[in-house]
C-alpha positions in Angstrom: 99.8 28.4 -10.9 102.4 28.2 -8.3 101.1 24.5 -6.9 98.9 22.8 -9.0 99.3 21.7 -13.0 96.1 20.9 -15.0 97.4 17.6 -17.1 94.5 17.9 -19.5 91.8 15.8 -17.1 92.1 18.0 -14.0 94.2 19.4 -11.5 97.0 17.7 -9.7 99.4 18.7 -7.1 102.8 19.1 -8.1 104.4 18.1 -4.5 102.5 14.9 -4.3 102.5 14.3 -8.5 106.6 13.8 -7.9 106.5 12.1 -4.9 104.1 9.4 -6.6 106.2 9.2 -9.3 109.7 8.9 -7.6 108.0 6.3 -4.8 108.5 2.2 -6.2 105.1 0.7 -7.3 103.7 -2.3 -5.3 104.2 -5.6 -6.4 101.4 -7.6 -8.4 99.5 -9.3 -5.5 96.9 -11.0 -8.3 94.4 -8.9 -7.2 91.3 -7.8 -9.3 91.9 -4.8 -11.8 91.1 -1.3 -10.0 88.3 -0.8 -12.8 86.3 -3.2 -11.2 86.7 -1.5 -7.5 86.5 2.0 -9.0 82.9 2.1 -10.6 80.6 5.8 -10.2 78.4 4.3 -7.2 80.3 1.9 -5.6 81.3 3.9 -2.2 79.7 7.4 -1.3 83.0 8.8 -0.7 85.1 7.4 -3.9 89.0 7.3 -3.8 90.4 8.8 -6.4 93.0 6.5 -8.4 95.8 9.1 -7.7 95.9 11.0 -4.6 97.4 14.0 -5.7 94.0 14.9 -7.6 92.9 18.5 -6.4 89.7 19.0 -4.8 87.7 22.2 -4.9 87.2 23.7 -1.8 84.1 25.4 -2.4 81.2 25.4 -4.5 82.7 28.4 -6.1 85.1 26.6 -7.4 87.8 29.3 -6.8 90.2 27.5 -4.4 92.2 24.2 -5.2 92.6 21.9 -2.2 95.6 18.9 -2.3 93.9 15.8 -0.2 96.9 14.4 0.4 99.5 17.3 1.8 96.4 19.7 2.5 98.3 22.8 0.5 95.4 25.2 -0.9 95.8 28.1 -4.0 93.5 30.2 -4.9 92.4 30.0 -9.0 92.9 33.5 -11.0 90.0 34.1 -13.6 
């Protein structure tokens, strides 16, 4: 695939994968742990703990959506 890599627990964008990699993390703020903000039911719409994460388009499941830079490709069976 020309846009998307699958890292062995789904699909991730490979525009957005670098640019989350190359961009400095934030600072420790002391906060709780995302594992206790990030449980199954705790939002109807949950965030995904990277946003390069593909989404599927469809309930086909044939085209891979980015979230973050919006860039679509369709998967070849």
């Amino acid at each position: 695939m020309e846009h998307f890599v699958n890292n062995g627990y789904g699909w991730t964008c490979r525009l957005c994968q670098t640019e989350e990699t190359t961009e400095p993390r934030a600072p420790h703020t002391g906060a709780r742990g995302r594992f206790f903000s990030e449980g199954e039911a705790e939002e109807r719409e949950p965030r995904l703990s990277t946003a390069a994460r593909a989404r599927w388009r469809d309930d086909s499941r044939r085209v891979l959506q980015c979230p973050r830079c919006g860039v679509e490709e369709r998967v070849k069976t």
